[in-house]
N, C-alpha and C positions, 0 to 999 in steps of 0.2 A: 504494500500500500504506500508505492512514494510520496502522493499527493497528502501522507497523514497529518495534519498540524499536531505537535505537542501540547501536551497543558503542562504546565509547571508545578509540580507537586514538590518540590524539595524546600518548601518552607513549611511543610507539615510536619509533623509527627510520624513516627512509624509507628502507628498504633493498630489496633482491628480497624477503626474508623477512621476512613481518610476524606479532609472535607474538600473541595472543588468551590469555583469562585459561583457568586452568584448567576455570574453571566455565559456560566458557561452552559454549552448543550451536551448531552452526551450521547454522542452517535455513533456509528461504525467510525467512520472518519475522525473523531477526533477523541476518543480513548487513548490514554497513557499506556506506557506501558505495563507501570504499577497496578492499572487497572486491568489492563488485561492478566496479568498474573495475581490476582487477590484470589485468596484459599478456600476454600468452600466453608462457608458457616460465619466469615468476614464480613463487615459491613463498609460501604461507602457512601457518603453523602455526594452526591447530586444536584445542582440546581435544574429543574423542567419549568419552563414557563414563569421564573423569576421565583418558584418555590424549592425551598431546600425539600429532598427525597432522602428517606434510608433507604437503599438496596442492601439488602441480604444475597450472599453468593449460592447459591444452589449448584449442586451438580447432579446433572442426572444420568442414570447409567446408560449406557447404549440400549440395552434390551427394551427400555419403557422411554425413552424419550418418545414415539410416537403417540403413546395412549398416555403421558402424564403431560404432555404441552399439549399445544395448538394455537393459532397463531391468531391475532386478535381481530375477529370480522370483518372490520372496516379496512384493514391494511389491504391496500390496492394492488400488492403482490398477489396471483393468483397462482396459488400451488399445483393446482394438475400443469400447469407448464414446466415447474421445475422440475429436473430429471437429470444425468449425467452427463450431457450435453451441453446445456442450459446452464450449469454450475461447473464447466468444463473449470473456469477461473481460479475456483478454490478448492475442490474436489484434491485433487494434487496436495494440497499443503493440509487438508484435515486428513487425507490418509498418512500422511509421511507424520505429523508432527501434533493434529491436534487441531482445535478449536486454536486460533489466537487470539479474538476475542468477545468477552463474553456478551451475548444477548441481553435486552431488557425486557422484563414485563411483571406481571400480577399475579399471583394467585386466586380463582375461584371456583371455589368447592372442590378442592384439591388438585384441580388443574391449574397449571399455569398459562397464562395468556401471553401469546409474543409481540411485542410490540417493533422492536427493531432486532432484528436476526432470524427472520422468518427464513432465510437463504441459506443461512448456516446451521439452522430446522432440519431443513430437508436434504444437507451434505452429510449433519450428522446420522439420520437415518440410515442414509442411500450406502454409507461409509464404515458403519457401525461404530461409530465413535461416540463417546460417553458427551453431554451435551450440556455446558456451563452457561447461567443465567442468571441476571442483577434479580431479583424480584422486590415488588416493593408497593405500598399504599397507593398506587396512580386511578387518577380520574380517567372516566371518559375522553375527557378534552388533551389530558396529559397523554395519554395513550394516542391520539390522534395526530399530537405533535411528535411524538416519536417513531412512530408508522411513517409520517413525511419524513423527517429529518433522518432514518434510519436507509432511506430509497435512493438518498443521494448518491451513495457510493453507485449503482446503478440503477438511472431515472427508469422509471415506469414506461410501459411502452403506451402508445400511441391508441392502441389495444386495451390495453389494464385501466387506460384513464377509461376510455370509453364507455367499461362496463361501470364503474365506478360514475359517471358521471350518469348515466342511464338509472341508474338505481336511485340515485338523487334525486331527478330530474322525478321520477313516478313516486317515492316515498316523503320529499320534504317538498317539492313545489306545484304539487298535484298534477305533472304534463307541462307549466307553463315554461316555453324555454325561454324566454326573456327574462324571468326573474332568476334560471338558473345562472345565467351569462350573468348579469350582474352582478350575481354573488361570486361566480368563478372571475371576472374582472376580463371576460374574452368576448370575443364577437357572437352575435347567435350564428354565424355561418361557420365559426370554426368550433364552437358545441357542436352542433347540428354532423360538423365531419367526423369529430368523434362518437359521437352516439352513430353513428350510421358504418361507422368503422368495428364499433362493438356487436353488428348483425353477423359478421361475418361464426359461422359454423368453426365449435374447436379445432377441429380436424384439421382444416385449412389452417389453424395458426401452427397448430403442431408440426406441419410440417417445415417449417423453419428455424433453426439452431436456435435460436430464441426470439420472443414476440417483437423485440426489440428493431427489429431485422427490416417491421412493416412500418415507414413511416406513413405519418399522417395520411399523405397525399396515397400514396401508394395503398393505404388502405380502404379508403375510398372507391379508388378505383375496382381494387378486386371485390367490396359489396355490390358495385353496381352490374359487375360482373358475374354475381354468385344470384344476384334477385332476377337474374335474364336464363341462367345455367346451372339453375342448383342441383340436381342428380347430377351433371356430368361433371360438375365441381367438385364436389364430393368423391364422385369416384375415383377422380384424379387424386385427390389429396389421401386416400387410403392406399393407392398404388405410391405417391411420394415419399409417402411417412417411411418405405420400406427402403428407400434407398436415399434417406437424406444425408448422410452423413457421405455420399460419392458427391452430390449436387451441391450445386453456388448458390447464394440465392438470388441471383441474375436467371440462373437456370431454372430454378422452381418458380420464376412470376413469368416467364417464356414460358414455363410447360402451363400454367393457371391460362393466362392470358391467349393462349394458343387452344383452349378448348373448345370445342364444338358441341353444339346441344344434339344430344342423344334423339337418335330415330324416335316418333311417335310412336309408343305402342300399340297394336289394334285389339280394341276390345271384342268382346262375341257375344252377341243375344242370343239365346234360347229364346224363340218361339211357341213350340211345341215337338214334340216327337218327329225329327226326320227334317224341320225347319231352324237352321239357324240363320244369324248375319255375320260377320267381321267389320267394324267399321274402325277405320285411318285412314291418315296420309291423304282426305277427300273423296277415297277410294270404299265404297260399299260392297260387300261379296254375298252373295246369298245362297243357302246350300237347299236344296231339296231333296228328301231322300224319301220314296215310297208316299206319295204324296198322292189323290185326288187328280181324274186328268182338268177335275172341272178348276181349280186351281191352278192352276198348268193356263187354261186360256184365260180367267182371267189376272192373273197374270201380265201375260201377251197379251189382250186388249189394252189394259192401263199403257205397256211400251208403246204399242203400237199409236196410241191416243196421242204421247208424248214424243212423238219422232218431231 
């Protein structure tokens, strides 16, 4: 993490409790390194939001890290995307050496909720690595800020806002999207591309090393592409998924972009015993089998009416 900025701790105490300035945040990006090596059962004080936090160090074993976290609702990280590919970044350094550093979050009702380290979550599962976490008294709104401030190290995709902004959009502004833009500080046209960007089917994101992958513009286009070809979109993107890691992803919006909508299927009416139709393609077929000759002409009078 070269980009890490330092916090200054060396005018603390070594004590269990080490305190941090009021101003500071505490994110992946800028944890100490005191901080990331504190012992399990250690405490450290924290400023969130201008309020001093006690974090409690937790560690949890590899085997239950899945069933004793989970990662806090609102965090716009969306986990069925993360996978060995997706955490290619850090995967490497929690198999070789570990967690470097720890998550934050809450406990409730004996789970613990993740607020920033939802990413090193899902490495330590993927990795079997034992899964270190601050836990501590935080609010909703605290939890909120450190969900943002934890995504910095890598921003949300284009993608993740979308669903995230979609969900807002139906739960806190009833549909209207001018009052969501105004509270998000953007245009209704560039809400409107992310919501419309968040149509797009999993599939089609999974096929991509990560969501990251689809910018804005570019996700756009492939919704408008997927509401004109959606079976044959799909099918593609279950044939990609199996060979993404040979493919660019120049190459996987060339093979999206390059799909064709699938032949019309032709449906078949039952009539009756010996009478069917097929209808597609504008194309009518009708079968007679063992049929009345008096059916038979008329029949041939209707064509014959119709020439």
């Amino acid at each position: 993490m070269k980009r890490t900025p330092k916090i200054n701790f060396d005018n603390t105490e070594q004590t269990a409790t080490t305190a941090v300035s009021r101003n500071t945040t505490p994110t992946v990006a800028n944890l100490s390194r005191r901080a990331a090596n504190i012992a399990p059962g250690n405490t450290i004080v924290l400023s969130v939001l201008g309020r001093d936090v006690t974090l409690t160090c937790k560690k949890i074993d590899a085997k239950f890290v899945d069933k004793k976290t989970t990662v806090y609702l609102d965090n716009v990280r969306l986990q069925e995307l993360l996978d060995e590919v997706s955490l290619a970044d850090i995967i490497p350094t929690m198999t070789e050496s570990g967690q470097q550093y720890p998550a934050i979050g809450r406990e409730i009702n004996g789970v613990i909720e993740i607020a920033d380290g939802s990413r090193r979550r899902m490495a330590a599962i993927i990795t079997k690595r034992s899964y270190t976490v601050l836990v501590g008294d935080l609010t909703d709104r605290e939890m909120d800020h450190l969900s943002e401030t934890g995504n910095e190290y890598q921003q949300p995709s284009a993608y993740e806002l979308g669903v995230k902004y979609s969900r807002r959009l139906r739960n806190e502004f009833c549909d209207n999207l001018t009052h969501l833009a105004d509270d998000l500080k953007l245009d209704r046209k560039t809400v409107r591309n992310y919501i419309e960007t968040a149509t797009l089917p999993i599939e089609m994101i999974r096929c991509f090393k990560t969501p990251n992958e689809i910018s804005l513009r570019a996700g756009v286009r492939l919704a408008k592409l997927y509401q004109q070809h959606a079976d044959a979109l799909l099918m593609t993107a279950n044939e990609i998924i199996k060979h993404k890691n040979e493919l660019t992803t120049d190459e996987i919006f060339k093979k999206f972009e390059s799909v064709q909508p699938l032949p019309e299927q032709p449906t078949k009416r039952i009539f009756s015993d010996g009478i069917t139709a097929k209808y597609g393609n504008n194309i009518v077929t009708f079968s007679l089998k063992n049929v009345p000759d008096e059916l038979i002409k008329q029949i041939e009078e209707i064509l014959e009416k119709n020439k």
